[in-house]
C-alpha positions as CSV (number, residue, x, y, z in Angstrom):
1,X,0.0,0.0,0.0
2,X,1.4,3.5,-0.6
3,X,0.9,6.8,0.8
4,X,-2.4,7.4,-0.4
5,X,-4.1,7.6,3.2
6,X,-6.9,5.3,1.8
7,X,-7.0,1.7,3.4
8,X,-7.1,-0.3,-0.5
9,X,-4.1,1.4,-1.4
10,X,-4.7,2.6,-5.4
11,X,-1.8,2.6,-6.7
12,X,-2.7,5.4,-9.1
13,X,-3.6,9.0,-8.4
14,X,-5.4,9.1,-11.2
15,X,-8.0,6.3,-10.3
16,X,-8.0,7.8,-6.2
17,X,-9.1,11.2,-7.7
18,X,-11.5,9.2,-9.9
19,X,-10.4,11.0,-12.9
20,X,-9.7,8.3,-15.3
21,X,-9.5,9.5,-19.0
22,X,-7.7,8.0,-22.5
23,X,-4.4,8.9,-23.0
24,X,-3.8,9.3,-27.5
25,X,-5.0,11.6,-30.6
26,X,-6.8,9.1,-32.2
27,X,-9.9,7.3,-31.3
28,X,-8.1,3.8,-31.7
29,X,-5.2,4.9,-29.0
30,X,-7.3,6.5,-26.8
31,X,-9.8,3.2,-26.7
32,X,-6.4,0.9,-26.5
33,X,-5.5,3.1,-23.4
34,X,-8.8,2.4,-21.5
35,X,-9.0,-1.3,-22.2
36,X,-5.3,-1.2,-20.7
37,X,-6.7,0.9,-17.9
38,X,-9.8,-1.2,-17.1
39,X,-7.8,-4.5,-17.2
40,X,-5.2,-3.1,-15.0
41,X,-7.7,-2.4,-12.4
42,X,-9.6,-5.5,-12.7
43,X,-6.5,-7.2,-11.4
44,X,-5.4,-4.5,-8.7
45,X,-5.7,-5.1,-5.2
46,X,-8.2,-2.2,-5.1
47,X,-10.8,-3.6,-7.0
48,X,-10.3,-7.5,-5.6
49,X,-10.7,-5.9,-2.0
50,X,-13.7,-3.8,-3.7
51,X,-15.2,-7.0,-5.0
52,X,-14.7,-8.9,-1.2
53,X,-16.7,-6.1,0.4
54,X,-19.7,-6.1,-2.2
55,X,-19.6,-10.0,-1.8
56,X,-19.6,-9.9,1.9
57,X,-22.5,-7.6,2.3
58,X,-24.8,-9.6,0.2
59,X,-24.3,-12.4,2.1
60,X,-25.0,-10.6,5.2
61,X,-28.1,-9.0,3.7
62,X,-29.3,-12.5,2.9
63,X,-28.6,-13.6,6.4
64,X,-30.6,-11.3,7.5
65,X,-33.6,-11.0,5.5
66,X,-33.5,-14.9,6.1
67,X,-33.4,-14.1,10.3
68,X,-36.3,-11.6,9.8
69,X,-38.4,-14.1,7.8
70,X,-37.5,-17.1,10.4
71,X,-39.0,-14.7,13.4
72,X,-42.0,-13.8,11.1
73,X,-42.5,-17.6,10.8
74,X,-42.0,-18.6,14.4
75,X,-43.9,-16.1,15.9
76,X,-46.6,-16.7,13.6
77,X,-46.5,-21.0,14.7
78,X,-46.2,-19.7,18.4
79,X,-49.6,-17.7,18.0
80,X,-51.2,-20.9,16.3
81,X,-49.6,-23.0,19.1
82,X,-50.8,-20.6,22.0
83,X,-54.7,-20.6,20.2
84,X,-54.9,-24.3,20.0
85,X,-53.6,-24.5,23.8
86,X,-56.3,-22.3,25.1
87,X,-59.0,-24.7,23.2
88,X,-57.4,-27.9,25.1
89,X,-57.5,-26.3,28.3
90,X,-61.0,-24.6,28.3
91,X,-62.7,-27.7,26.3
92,X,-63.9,-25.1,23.2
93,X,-64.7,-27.2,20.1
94,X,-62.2,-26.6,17.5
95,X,-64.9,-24.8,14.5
96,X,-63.8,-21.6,17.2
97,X,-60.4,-21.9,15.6
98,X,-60.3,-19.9,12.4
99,X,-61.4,-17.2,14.1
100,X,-59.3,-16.9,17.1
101,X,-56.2,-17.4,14.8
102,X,-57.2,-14.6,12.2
103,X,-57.3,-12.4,15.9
């Protein structure tokens, strides 16, 4: 990592200032350059550590929206649980069931 202060380390000033342009007079050089540039940064350490954080935070967001819908789903059986306890212990006939769920 050089000097740049920022914790990926570019290796280029131009890329940290995000001021990436072709380099040429012609259209042909200055589309060479770019390709050069974007496949230089596809294999910097910048864009791997980039590509680590994007990867790890989808994986956290689907832990989590999976945690969220598991609690949705338990809570949900508890409430059925807790109705069809109450009918056991107070002797109600079941046909009072599909209402005191829906409550």
């Amino acid at each position: 990592m050089q000097g740049s202060g920022i914790p990926w380390g570019n290796e280029n000033r131009e890329t940290e200032n995000c001021r990436v342009g072709p380099y040429g007079n012609s259209n042909e050089k200055q589309t060479k350059s770019l390709r050069k540039k974007i496949n230089e940064h596809s294999v910097s350490q910048s864009h791997k550590l980039a590509q680590d954080i994007v990867k790890r935070q989808n994986e956290e967001a689907l832990k989590s929206s999976f945690l969220k819908t598991q609690k949705y789903i338990l809570a949900s059986t508890h409430n059925v649980f807790r109705t069809a306890y109450y009918f056991a212990k107070n002797n109600r006939p079941y046909s009072d069931n599909p209402g005191l769920i829906e409550l």
